[in-house]
N, C-alpha and C positions, 0 to 999 in steps of 0.2 A: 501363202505367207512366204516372205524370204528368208533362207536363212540364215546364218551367219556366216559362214563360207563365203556368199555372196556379196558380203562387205568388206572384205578382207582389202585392205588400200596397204600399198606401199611407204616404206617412212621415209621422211624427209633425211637429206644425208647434211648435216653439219660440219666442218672441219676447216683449219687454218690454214689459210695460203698470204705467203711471202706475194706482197705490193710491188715493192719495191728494196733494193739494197742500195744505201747511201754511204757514205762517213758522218760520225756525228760528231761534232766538237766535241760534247759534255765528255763522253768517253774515250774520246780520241781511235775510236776504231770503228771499221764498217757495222750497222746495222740493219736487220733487214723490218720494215714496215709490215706489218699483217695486218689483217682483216680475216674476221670469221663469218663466215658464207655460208646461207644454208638452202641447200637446191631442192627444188621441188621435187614432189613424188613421182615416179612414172607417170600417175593418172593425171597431171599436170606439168607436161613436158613443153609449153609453149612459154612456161615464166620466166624471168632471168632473177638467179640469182638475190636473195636475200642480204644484206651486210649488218650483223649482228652487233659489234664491237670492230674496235681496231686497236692493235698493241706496238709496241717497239718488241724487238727478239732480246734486247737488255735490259729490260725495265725494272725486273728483279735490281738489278745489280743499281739500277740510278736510285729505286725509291732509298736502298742501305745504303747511299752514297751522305744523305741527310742534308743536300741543297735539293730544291726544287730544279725540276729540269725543263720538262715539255708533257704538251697534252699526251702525244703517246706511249709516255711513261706514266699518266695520270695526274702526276705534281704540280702541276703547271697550266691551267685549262688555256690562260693566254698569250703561250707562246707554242709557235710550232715552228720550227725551223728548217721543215721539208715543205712549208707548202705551197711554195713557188715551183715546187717539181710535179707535185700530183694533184691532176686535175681531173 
């Protein structure tokens, strides 16, 4: 029988990386575009990357703003304003 030691697998690493840095109208200042990524385990080192969600680095501050703004502030599902930059 195997035992448990012998199943021991590596966990997957999640975490947010900056897309891109734009300027956004809404706020009048740069923001940076993320995406949360979750990489496989060691014992599956041949996969790329997972894309979990994606956010703006201001969105906090747009949803208290109390106009809708853009998908990646959530408010807004049909308008995006960067998506002629990333493809």
């Amino acid at each position: 029988m195997i035992g448990e030691e012998d199943w021991e697998v590596g966990m997957a690493i999640r975490n947010w990386e900056t897309l891109k840095v734009c300027y956004c109208h809404h706020v009048a200042k740069e923001v940076g575009l993320e995406a949360q990524l979750v990489y496989p385990s060691e014992t599956l080192p041949d996969q790329p990357p997972r894309v979990l969600a994606h956010r703006c680095s201001n969105a906090l501050a747009c949803n208290l703003d109390g106009r809708a703004s853009c998908i990646w502030a959530g408010t807004n599902p049909t308008f995006d304003p960067f998506a002629e930059g990333i493809r």
